[in-house]
C-alpha positions in Angstrom: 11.8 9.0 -120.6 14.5 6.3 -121.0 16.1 6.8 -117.6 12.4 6.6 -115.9 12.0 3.5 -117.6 15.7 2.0 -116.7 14.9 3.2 -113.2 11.3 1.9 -112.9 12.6 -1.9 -114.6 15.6 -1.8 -112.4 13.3 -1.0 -109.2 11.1 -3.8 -110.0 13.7 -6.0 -110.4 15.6 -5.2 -107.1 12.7 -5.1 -105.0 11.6 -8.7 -105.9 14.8 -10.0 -106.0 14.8 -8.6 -102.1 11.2 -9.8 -101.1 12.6 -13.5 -102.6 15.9 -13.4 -100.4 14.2 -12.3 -97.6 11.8 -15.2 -98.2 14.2 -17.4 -98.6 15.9 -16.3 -95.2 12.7 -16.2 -92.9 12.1 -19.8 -94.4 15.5 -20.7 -93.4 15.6 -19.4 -90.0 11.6 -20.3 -88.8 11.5 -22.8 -86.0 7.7 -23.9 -85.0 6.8 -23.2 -81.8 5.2 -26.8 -80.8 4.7 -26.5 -77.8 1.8 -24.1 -78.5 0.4 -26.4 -81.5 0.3 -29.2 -78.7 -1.7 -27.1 -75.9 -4.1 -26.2 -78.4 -8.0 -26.3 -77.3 -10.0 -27.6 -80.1 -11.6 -24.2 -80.5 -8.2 -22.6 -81.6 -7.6 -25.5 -83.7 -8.6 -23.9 -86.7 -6.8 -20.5 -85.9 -3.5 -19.2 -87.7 -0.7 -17.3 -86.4 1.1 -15.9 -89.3 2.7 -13.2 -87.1 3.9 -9.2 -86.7 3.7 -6.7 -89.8 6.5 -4.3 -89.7 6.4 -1.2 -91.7 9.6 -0.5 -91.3 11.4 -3.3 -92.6 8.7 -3.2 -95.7 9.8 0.8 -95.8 13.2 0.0 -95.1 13.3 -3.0 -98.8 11.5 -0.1 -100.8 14.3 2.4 -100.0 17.0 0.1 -100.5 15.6 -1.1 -103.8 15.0 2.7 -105.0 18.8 4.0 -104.1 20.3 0.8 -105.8 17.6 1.3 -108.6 19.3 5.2 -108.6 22.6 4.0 -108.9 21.8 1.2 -112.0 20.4 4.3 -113.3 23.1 6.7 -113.1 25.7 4.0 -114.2 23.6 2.9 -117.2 23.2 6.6 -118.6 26.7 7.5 -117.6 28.1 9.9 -120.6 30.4 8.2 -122.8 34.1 9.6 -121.9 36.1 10.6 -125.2 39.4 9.7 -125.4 42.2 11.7 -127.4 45.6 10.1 -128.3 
């Protein structure tokens, strides 16, 4: 039960820390597109483009989140190595 809980906190923690650096990238990179905001018509004034859903990038965070979240697990419940003198 431990190492489903280490791997279930460890997920969580990966997979936001991902969807915030990703965040922060997009933010980083975007560039607004003016000259559609300027040849606007007043009834597409109030309309938002907020852009393309992939599910493979979404798919491809989760993944990468669950195999790190693996390998914090594995390292975390590692047997103790005895050593003799």
């Amino acid at each position: 039960m431990k190492k489903h809980a280490t791997f279930l906190g460890s997920f969580l923690v990966v997979y936001i820390g991902l969807q915030i650096l990703s965040g922060m990238v997009l933010t980083m990179f975007y560039s607004a597109e003016i000259i559609h905001s300027l040849g606007s018509t007043p009834s597409t004034a109030s309309e938002v483009a907020f852009g393309e859903v992939s599910f493979i990038r979404g798919a491809g965070m989760v993944v990468v989140a669950a195999v790190i979240a693996f390998l914090i697990t594995k390292v975390c419940h590692r047997p103790k190595t005895q050593t003799h003198a």
